[in-house]
N, C-alpha and C positions, 0 to 999 in steps of 0.2 A: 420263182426268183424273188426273192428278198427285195424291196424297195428301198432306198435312204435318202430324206430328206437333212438335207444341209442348211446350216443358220448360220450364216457369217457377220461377224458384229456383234458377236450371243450377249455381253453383256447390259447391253440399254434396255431399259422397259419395254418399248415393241418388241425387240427380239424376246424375250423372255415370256413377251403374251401370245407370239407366232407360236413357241416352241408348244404351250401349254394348248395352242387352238390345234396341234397338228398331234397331239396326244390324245384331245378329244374326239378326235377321228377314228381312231382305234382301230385303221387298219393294215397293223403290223409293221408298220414303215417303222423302219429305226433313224434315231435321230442322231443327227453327230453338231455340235454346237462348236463354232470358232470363234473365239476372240484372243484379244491383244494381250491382257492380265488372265492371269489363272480365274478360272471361277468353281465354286466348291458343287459338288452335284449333290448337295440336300436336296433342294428345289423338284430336279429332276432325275429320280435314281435311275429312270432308263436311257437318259440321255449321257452321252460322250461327249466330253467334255477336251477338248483340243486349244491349245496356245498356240497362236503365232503373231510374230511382232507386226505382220504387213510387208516385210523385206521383200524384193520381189525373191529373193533366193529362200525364205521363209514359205514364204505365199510355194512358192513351185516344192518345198519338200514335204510340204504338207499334203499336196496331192499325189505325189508320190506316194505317201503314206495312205492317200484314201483309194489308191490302184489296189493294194492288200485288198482292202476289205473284199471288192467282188461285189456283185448285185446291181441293179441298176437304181440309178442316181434319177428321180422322179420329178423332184423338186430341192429347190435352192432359192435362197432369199438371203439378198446381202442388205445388210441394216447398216452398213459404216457411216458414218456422216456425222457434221460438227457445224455447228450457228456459232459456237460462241466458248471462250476459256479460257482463262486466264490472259487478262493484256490481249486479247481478241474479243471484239464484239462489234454487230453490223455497223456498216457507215453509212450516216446520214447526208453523206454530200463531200465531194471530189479529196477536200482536203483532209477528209477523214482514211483514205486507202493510204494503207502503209505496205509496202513491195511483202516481205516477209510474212507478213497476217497473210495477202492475199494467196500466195504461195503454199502456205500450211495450209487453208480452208481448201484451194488447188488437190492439192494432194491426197485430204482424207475423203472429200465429195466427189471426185472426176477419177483421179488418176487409181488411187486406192480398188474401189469395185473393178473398172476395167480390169487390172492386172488380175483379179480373180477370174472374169470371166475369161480372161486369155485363158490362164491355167489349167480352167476346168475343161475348155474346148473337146479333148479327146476322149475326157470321157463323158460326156453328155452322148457321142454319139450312140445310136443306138434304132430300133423300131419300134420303139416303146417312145411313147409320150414324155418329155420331159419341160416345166415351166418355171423361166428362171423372173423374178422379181426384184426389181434394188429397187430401194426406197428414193425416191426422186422429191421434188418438191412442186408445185404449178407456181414458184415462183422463177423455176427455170423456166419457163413459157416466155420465149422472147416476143410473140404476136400478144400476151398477155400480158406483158407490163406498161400500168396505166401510170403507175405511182413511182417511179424509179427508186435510188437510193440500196441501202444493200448489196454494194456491189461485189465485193468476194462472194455471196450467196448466189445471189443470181447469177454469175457467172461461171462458178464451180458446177450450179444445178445444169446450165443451161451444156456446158461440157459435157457434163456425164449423160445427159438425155443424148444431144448428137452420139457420144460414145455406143450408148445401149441401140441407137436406130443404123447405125453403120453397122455391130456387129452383128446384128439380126438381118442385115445383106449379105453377109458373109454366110452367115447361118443356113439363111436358104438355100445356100449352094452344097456346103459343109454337111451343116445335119440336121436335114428338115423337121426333126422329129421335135427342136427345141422350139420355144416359145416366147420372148424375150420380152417385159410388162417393164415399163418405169411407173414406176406407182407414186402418187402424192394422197398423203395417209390426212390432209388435213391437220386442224393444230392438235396436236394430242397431248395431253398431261403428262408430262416427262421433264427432267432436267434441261432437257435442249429448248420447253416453249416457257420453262417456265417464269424467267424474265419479263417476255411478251404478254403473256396473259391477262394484262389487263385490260386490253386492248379489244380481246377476241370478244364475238358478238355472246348475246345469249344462245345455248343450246348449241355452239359449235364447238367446243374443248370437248373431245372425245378421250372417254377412256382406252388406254392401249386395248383389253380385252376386244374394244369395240371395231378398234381399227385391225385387229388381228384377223378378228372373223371374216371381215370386209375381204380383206386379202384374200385368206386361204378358199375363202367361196368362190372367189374370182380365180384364184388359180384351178382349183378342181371343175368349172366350168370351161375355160380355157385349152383342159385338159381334154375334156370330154368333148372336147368342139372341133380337135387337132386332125387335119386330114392327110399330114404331110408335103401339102404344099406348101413353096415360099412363100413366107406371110412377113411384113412391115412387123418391126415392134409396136406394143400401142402404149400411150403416154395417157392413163385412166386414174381418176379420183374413188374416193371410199366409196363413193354412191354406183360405181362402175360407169360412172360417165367422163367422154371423152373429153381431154384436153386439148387444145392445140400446141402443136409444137414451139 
């Protein structure tokens, strides 16, 4: 049976260095790539390349469409997420939250992923191993904020982690076979840190390549680790050490 790994979010730099770390794997798995804007398959000529706006009736015909293909679904990483865009950028303090910003960053960090992972629910099940990934952040770490400030961030991350530890209690009941990782990739050289970066220490901006590997090493261990029983999602950094929630 044919394996396929899914990239939701396909067009940011991480996803594009996931897609490239899970080619280098070279073990048949076909990749199908989803994001919001069309993307051109130079890059990746064995990858599928799939549009959807995020609509939850978007989001639901899209996996309709991935019932066709058939094979089982191994791995899944959703990359959606936004710091910062146009007339949004973090707040330094109370009078800087504006209802609507908060709301947008709401939507593409919390609500956004969820609705995938709803969607995907029926077909993850399975006896085969499956390990799903969304990119989180340790600044969702409510026992972990020393520094405050950033409040659509923190709050969107801190959502979407509750989100992914809830549905992985669901999961264990559902379909034990999944895995359910909130990952914080660290600050990685991308359009979304690169405002911040001047900030970040020596020898911490990591290249996407670098945080790619991180992941996918961690999911194929993850993978190899799966017993079947209900397991807690884990909320783990690029070094694969734990977070607190």
């Amino acid at each position: 049976m044919q394996s396929t790994s899914i990239v939701i979010g396909a067009s940011g730099a991480l996803a594009s260095a996931c897609i490239n770390a899970i080619e280098a794997l070279d073990d048949g798995s076909q990749i199908i790539a989803i994001s919001r804007r069309k993307l051109s398959s130079t890059a990746h000529a064995d990858v599928r390349y799939w549009q959807c706006d995020n609509s939850e009736p978007a989001i639901d015909e899209c996996v309709n469409d991935l019932k066709e293909i058939g094979g089982h679904i191994d791995r899944v990483i959703i990359c959606n997420g936004r710091l910062h865009d146009d007339g949004i950028k973090p707040e330094k303090r109370l009078e800087d939250i504006k209802a609507d910003a908060l709301f947008s960053i709401m939507q593409s960090n919390a609500l956004t992923p969820l609705l995938w992972i709803k969607a995907l629910t029926p077909l993850l099940k399975s006896s085969l191993p499956c390990v799903m990934a969304v990119f989180s952040a340790r600044i969702g770490s409510i026992s972990d904020n020393h520094l405050g400030g950033w409040y659509s961030y923190r709050m969107s991350k801190a959502a979407l982690n509750m989100g992914i530890r809830t549905a992985a209690i669901e999961y264990g009941r559902r379909a034990r076979n999944v895995r359910l990782i909130a990952f914080h990739p660290g600050t990685t050289d991308s359009p979304l840190s690169r405002p911040f970066q001047a900030s970040v220490p020596e020898g911490k901006l990591f290249s996407p390549a670098f945080v790619a590997e991180s992941l996918i090493a961690l999911m194929q261990d993850t993978a190899s680790s799966l017993d079947h029983s209900a397991a807690e999602a884990t909320f783990i950094d690029w070094e694969h050490k734990t977070i607190p929630w």
